[in-house]
N, C-alpha and C positions, 0 to 999 in steps of 0.2 A: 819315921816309919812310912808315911805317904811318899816321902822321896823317896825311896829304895822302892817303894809295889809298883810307881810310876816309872821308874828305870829296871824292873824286870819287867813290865808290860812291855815297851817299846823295845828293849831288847828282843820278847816274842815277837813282836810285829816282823819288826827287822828278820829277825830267822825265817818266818812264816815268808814274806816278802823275798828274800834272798833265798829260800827254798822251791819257791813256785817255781813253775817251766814256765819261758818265754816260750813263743813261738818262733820257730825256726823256718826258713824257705833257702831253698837250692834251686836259684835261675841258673836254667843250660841255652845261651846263645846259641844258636845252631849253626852247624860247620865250624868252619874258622879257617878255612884258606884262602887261596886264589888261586884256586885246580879247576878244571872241567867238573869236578865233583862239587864245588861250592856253589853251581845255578847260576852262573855268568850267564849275564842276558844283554844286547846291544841295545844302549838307549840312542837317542839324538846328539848328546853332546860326547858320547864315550863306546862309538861302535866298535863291532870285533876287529882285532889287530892281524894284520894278514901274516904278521909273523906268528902268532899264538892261534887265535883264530877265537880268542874274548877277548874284552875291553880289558883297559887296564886298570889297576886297582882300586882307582875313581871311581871307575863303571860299577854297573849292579852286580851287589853279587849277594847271593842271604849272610854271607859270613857278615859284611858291614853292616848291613842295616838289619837282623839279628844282633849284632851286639848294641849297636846305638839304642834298638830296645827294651834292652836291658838294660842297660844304663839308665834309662828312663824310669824302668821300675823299679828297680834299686835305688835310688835316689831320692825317690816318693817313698819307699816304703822307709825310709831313715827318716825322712820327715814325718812321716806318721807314726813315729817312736818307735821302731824297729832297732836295736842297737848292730852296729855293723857288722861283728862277731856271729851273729846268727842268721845271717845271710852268705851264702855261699854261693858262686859264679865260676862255673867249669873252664872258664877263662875269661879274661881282659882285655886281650888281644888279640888281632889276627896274626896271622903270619905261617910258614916264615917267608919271607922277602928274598930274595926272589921265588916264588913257587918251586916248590920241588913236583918230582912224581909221583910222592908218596901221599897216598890220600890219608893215610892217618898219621898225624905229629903229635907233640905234647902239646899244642896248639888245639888241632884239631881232631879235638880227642874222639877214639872207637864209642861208638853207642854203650860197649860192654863194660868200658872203664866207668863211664859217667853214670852209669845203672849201680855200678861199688862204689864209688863215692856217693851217692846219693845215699845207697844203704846205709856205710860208716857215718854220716852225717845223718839220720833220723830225722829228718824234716814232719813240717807240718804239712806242707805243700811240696812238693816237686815241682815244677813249671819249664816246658821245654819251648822257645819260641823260634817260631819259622814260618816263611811264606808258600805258598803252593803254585802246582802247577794245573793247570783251569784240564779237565778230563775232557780227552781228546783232543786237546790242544788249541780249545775256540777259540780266537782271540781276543773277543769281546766278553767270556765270562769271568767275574769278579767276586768270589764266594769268600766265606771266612769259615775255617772247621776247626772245632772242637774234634780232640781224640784220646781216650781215655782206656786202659787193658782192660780187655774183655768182650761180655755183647754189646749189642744196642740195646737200649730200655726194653724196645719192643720184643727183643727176643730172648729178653734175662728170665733165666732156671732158675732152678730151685736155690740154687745159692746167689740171685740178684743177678745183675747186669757188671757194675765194676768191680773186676776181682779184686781191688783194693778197697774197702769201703769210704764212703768221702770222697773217690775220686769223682763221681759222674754229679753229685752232690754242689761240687768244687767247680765244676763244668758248669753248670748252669747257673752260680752265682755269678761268674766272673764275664761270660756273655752277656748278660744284663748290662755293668759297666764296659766292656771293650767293644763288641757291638756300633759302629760308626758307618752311618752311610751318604752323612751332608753334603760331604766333599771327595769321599773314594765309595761311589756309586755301588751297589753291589746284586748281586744276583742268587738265584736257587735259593736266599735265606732270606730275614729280615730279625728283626728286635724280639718280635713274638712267635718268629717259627725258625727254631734256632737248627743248627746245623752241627748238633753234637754227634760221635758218633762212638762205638767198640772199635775198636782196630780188631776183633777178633772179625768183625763181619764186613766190616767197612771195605777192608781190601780182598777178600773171597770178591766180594760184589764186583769191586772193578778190575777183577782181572787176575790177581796174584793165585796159586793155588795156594791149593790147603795145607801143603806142605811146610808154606811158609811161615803158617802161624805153628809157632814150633815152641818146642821148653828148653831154655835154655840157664844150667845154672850160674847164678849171680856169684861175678869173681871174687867180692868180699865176705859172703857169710855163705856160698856156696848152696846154695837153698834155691831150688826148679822155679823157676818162673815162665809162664804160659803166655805169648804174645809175639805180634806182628814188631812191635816200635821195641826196639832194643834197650831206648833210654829210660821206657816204661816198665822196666823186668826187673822191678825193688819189691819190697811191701810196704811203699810208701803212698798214701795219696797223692796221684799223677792227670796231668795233662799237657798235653801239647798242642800249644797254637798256631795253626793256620794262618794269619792275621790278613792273608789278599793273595792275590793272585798274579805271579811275577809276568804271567804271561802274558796281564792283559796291562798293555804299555802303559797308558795314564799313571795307573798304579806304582809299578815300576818306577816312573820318572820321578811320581811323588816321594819315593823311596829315597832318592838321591840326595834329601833334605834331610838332616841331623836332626833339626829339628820336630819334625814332623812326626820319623819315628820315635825319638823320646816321648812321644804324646800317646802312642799306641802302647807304652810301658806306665803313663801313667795312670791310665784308662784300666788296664790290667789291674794295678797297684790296689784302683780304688774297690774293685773285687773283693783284692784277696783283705783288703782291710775289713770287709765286711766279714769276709769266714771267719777271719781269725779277731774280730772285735777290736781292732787297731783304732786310733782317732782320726778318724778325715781329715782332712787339709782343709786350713781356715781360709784358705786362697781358690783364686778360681784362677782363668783361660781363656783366651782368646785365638782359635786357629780358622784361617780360611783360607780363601785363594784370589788370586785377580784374575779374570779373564777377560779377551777380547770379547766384549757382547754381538761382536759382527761377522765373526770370521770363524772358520777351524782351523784346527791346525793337521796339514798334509804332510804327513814325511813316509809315506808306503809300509811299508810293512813292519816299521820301526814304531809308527805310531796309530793301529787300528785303534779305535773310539767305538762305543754302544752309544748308538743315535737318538737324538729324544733324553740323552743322559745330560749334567753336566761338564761331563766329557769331551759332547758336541764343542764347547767353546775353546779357544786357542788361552794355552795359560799366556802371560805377559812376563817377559823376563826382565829383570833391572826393576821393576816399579818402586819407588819407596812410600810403605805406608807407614802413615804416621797417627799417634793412639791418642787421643785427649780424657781425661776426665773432666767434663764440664769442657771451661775454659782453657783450662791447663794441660798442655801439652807434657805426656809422660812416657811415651817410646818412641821407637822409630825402628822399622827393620824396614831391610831392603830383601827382596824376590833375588833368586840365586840366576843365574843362569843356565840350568837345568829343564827348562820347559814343564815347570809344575806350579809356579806362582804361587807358592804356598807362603805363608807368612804365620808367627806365632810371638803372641806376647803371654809372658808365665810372670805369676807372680803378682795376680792382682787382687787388689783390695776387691770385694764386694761390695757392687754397686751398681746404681742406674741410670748411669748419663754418661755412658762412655760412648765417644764417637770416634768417628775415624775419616782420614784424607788417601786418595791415591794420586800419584803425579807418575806419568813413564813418558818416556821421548816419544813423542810424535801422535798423543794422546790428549783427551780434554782432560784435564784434572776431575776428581772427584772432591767434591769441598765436602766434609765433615757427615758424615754419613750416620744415621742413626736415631734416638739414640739404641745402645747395647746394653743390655742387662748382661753381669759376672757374676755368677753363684759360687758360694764357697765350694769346693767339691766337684765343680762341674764345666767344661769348658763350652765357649759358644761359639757359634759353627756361622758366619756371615762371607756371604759369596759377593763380590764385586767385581762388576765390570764394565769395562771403559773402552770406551768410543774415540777411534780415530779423528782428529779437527778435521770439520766440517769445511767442504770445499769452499774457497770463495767465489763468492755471484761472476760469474765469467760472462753475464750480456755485456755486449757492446766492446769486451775492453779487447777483443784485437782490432778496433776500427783506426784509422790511419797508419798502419803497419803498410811498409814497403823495401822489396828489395832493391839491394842500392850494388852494381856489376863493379866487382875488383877486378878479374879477368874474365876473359869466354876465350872457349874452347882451342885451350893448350895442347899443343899435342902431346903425348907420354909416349916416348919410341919404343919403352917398353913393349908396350901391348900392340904394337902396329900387328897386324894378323894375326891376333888372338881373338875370341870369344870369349868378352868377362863374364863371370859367374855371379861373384858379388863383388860390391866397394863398404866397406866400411871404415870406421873412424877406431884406430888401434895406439894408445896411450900417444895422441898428438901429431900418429902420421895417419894417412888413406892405404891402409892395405887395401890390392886389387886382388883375386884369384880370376885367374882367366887361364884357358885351354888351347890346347894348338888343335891341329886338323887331324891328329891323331890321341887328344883324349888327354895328352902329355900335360898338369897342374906348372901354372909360375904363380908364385904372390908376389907382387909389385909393389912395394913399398915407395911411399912417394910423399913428401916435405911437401906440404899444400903453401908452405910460404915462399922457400925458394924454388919450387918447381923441380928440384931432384930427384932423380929416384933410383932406385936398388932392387935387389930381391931379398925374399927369406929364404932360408933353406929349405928343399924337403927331402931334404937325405935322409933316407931310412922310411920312406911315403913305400907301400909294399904296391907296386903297380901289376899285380897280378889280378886283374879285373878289367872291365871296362869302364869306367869312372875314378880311378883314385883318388883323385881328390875333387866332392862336387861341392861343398862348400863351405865356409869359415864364420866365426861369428866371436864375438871379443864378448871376456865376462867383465863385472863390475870393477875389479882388482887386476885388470891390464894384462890378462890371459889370452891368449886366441886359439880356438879350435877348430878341427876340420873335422871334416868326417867324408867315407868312399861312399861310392853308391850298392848298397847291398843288393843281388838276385837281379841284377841289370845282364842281361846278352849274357848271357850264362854259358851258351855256346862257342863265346869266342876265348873260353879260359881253356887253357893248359887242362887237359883231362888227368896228369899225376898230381896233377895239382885240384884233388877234388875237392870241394866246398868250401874253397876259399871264396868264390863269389857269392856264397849264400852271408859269409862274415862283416857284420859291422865291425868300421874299426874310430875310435873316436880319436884323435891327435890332437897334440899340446903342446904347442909355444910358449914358454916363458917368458922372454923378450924377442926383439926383435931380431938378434942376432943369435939366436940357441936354434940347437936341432930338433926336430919335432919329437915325439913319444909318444908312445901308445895309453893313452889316457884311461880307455874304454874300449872293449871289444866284447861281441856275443856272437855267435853262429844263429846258422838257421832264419833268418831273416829275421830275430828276433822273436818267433814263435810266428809271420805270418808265411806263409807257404806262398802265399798268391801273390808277395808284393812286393814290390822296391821299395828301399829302405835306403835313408838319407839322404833325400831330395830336399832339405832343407831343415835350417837350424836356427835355433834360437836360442837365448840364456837369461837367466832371471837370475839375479843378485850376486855371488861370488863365489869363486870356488871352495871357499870356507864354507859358506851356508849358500846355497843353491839349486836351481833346477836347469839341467837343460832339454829342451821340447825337441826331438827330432821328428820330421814328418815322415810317414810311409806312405807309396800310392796301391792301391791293390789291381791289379791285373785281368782279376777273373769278375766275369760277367757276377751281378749279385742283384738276385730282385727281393723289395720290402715295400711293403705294406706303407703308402702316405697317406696318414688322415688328411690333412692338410692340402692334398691333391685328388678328393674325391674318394677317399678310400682305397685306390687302383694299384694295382701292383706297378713300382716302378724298376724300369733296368738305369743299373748305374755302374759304369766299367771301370772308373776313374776315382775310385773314392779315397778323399784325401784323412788319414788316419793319423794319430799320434804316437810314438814313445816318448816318455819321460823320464829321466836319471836324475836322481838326487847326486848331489855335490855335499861334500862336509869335511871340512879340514883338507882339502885337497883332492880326496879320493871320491869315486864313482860309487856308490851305493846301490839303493833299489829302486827299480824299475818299474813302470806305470804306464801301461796300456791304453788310450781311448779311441772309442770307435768312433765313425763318420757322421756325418751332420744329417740326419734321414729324414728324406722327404725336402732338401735345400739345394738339391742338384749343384753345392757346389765340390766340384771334384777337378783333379787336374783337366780334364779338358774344356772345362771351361776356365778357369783359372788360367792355362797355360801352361805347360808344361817346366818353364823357368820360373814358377814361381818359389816366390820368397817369406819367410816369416822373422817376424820380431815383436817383441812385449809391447800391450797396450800399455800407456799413459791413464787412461779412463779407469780402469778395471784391475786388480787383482788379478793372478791368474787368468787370464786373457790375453789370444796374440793377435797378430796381427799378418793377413796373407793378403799377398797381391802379388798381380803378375803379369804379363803382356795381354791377357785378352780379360782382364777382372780391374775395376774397381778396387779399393780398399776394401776388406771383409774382417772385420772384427768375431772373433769366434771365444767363447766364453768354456773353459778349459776345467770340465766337473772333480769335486770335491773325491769323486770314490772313480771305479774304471769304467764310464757310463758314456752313455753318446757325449760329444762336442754337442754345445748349442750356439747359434746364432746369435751374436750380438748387437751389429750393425752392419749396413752396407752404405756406403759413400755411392748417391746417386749419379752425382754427375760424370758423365761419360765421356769427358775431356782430359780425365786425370786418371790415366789409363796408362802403365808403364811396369817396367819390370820390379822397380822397389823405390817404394816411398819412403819419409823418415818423419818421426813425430818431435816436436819440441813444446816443451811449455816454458811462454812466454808470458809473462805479467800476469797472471791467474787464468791464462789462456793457454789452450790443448791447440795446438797448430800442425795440420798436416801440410807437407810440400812432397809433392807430388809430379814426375816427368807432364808438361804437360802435351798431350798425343792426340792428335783429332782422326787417325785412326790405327791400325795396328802395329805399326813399324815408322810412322813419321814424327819426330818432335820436337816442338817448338817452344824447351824455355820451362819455366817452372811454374805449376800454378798453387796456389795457396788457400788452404783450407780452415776455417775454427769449426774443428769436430769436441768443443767443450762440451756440448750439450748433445754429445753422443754421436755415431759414426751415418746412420739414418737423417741426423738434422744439420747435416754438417753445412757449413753457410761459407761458400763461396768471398776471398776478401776482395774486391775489384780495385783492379788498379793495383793490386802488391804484387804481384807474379814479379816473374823475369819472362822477357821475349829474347828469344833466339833465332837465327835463321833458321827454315826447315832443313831438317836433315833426319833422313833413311836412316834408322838402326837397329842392327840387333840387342842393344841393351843400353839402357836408358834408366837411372838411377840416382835418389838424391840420398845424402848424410849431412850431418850435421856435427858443427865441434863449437858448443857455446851459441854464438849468435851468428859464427859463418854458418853459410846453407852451401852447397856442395852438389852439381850436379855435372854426372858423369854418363859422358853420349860415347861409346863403344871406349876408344884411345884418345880422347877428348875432354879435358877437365875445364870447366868453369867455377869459379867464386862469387859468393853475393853475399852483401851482409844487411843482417837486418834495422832498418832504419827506424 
């Protein structure tokens, strides 16, 4: 008898048990294409395609990293006993591949289908996840919003604030858990002053009219729904997340990590556990970032940063950190190449001695950092960053350096009655560019071992200006470029041919034997009105990832205010200015403005009118100008579009020519230098350790090279390894260092 009331009891159980409602949830990833509708945004590694005119399906778009957080909640709520059947996801996939026109697919499904399915499916929750775009477009704000049908708290009638009850309820539980601002900074909200809102009032406020909070009825049970968000028009408890703000880059870049966003669905997850009384997760988290502790990171208008954040610091790309508990080493992830240094370890025991290492190329390692506490339920948020190796002690160590003469001054028949421009060192030869008496560009290509020489082509150079071609400059990856002189004698152009002289035109050699192409072009002097443009070039790092510095001089008389000179107003005619172009994957990007050095009166006329620039060795962003009547000047090249600052000036006024060249040699910064005792004569090379900066730069006696004097207009060294290179008009010499 007790066996049989003990087997209808548990029978009841079982019925009781197998008759409850589970809780059910319906995540809607948001979007799902790779249309202009899906929020494609240019990051650093994935800019817009000049064929399509967005990234490709790598780059940012809400459809990907909307589904990756989904996944993430999904995944967590199955680990905290959700059975998979009652969880429901308006898709899986992006697509389709290739993009169509169509903004709505079976993919990417209408607001109004995924409002009926939600309906048919009865949920407990509804959850719609997406990122925003920051109001008015700042590019520094980084909000997170809550949006739920109906009003705002503050302005909820008589029948409450969310038309569905539970949903505004459901809003504020799950802010508590998603809520993250360690590592994606955030703004207009915080943890205690949330940023939930009605979409009845939300969008009247910013703009939409009224017309657009509208009723529309729902395709499956056909029943009026009142509301702005489409996917919110069920009678189901709804919200839709905001989660960042695509517009403010950092974020974005962070986006590009899988991981990072599965984290912002686990975060969610632990919310909705809490509405719906699901079991937490006996594991906890670890997510942070590497950054450069020294630097930011500069890419114009692909990457604005909110300063004072830790935004301010450049992520680290490739780093591998590595996870210990104690003693024991238990993960390792490596940083993407993405420009977000983000790193996550899932899946951890709860504990308190978890430490951590970072190693990246060109960096000091971090030995075992910590220790970290891992709470079951909860992920920790640790920021590191890592410092470039520390320069070596550079006293004394260029002392017995001397140059030792291979030949002196070869003639190059090339150039007999030319005027060079520049010489540079181009994958193993001396390209020259030099001018004839009518303006007409040769590049002279010339064998520094057998003495031969050639030309490059410039077939296809548009000579409809007066400078075509004023100078060239080779990138890291054996490119060379030119560039015309923009807004020069304007009057002596072809008048149908109007504003071509106002156009920058940037040109690009692939090897030595290719025809040039229009790399880079802008009208208008590049926005200055008053100034010549591409009077000198420079390049930092490769046409893959790069900068190039073009200088501009400005023309029209300009007075400012120098503290520095007594407060007086000064006139300055000559003032030497910057443009800068990003370089990425081959193509020309964006553009970056800086103003003149105010109050350092250096400008083309004192400089000289031929003068030249190239990247400091010392300094990070920092170049480097000299020119027949200057000194070497070290100029310190700002983070945002801000005046130039002064870095250094090389005092001695013996080393005074048209273009110097820097080598580091044995932990040693070494300038070589025309050496000129005064404006047009010179005599040979002289040699400089500017280790300890351009101001202390210390004279090496006895290592020059002497030459006989000789009258010229251009006077020049370069350098390939440890030969030094000095070139007196049609004149080459060799030295190497001893």
């Amino acid at each position: 008898m007790k066996k049989i009331i003990v087997a209808i009891l548990i029978a009841a159980i079982a019925t009781a048990v197998a008759g409850a409602k589970e809780p059910k949830v319906y995540i809607n990833p948001g979007h799902g294409g790779w249309t202009g509708y899906d929020r494609p945004m240019p990051t650093i590694p994935y800019p817009n395609l000049s064929s399509t005119g967005r990234p490709d399906t790598c780059g940012f778009y809400e459809s990907n990293t909307d589904l990756w957080k989904c996944e993430g909640l999904r995944d967590a709520l199955v680990r905290m006993g959700m059975r998979k059947e009652n969880l429901r996801m308006s898709r899986t996939v992006n697509g389709p591949y290739p993009a169509t026109a169509e903004r709505y697919t079976d993919i990417s499904k209408h607001t109004g289908v995924i409002a009926a399915e939600a309906e048919e499916f009865a949920p407990d929750l509804f959850i719609s996840v997406h990122s925003d775009a920051a109001l008015r477009f700042d590019a520094t704000e980084n909000h997170t919003l809550f949006l739920y049908r109906g009003h705002d708290e503050a302005k909820a009638d008589k029948d409450g604030a969310d038309q569905v009850k539970g949903s505004l309820r459901a809003a504020k539980i799950l802010w508590r858990t998603h809520y993250m601002d360690a590592i994606d900074p955030k703004s207009l909200c915080s943890l205690d002053e949330p940023n939930i809102r009605g979409d009845w009032d939300y969008y009247i406020k910013i703009g939409r009219s009224k017309s657009s909070i509208d009723t529309t009825y729902n395709r499956y049970s056909n029943i009026p729904y009142k509301g702005y968000l489409g996917a919110l028009k069920h009678g189901y408890p709804g919200v839709l997340v905001e989660g960042f703000c695509h517009t403010y880059a950092p974020a974005r870049h962070r986006a590009l990590n899988r991981d990072y966003c599965r984290q912002e669905g686990v975060r969610l997850a632990r919310g909705i556990a809490k509405l719906l009384k699901l079991k937490p997760e006996k594991i906890g988290y670890i997510m942070g970032t590497v950054k450069n502790g020294a630097n930011s990171l500069e890419r114009g208008d692909r990457y604005i940063y909110r300063k004072g954040s830790v935004d301010t610091y450049e992520p680290i790309n490739g780093a591998t950190v590595t996870l210990y508990k104690g003693s024991k080493q238990v993960a390792t992830y490596r940083t993407d190449q993405n420009y977000n240094g983000v790193f996550v370890f899932e899946g951890l025991a709860p504990a308190e001695d978890y430490y951590i290492s970072v190693s990246a190329d060109g960096y000091q390692s971090l030995a075992k950092e910590g220790p970290f506490t891992v709470t079951a339920n909860e992920t920790t948020y640790p920021l590191l960053y890592l410092y470039h190796h520390q320069a070596p002690n550079k006293s004394h160590s260029s002392k017995g350096l001397k140059l030792k003469k291979a030949y002196a001054d070869r003639s190059i028949k090339q150039l007999e009655g030319k005027t060079v421009r520049r010489a540079l060192m181009w994958n193993g030869k001396i390209a020259v560019l030099a001018i004839d008496d009518k303006n007409r560009p040769t590049i002279v290509l010339i064998d520094p071992q057998k003495l031969t020489a050639g030309t490059v082509s410039t077939r296809g150079i548009d000579y409809n200006c007066d400078m075509p071609l004023n100078d060239i400059v080779a990138t890291a990856d054996g490119q060379l470029l030119g560039c015309n002189l923009a807004g020069a004698d304007s009057e002596k152009i072809d008048p149908s041919e109007s504003g071509h002289s106002d156009s920058l035109r940037i040109y690009r050699w692939e090897k030595h034997n290719a025809l040039p192409t229009v790399w880079y072009t802008t009208a208008d002097r590049c926005g200055w009105q008053t100034a010549s443009v591409g009077n000198a070039l420079a390049f930092d790092g490769t046409l893959n990832n790069g900068r190039l510095y073009i200088s501009a001089v400005n023309e029209e008389t300009t007075y400012y205010n120098a503290p520095g000179l007594g407060g007086v107003d000064v006139k300055d005619m000559q003032q030497i200015r910057i443009l800068s172009v990003e370089a990425f994957k081959g193509f020309a990007l964006t553009t970056e403005r800086y103003t003149h050095v105010a109050g350092s009166q250096i400008n083309a006329s004192n400089c000289g009118y031929d003068f030249k620039m190239q990247m400091s060795l010392l300094h990070p962003r920092a170049l480097v100008i000299d020119g027949c009547r200057t000194t070497p000047i070290e100029l310190q090249v700002p983070a945002d579009n801000e005046a130039l600052t002064l870095a250094g000036r090389v005092c001695d006024n013996n080393v005074i020519g048209s273009m110097s060249t820097l080598m580091e040699h044995e932990g040693a910064t070494l300038l070589f230098c025309p050496s000129t005792h005064d404006n047009r004569t010179n005599c040979g090379i002289a040699v400089s350790d500017v280790s300890q900066g351009f101001d202390a730069a210390a004279a090496i006696d006895n290592a020059g090279a002497t030459l006989p004097a000789m009258v010229v207009n251009f006077a020049g060294t370069l350098n390939d390894g440890d030969a030094v290179y000095l070139l007196r008009d049609n004149r080459l010499s060799k030295f190497t260092l001893q």
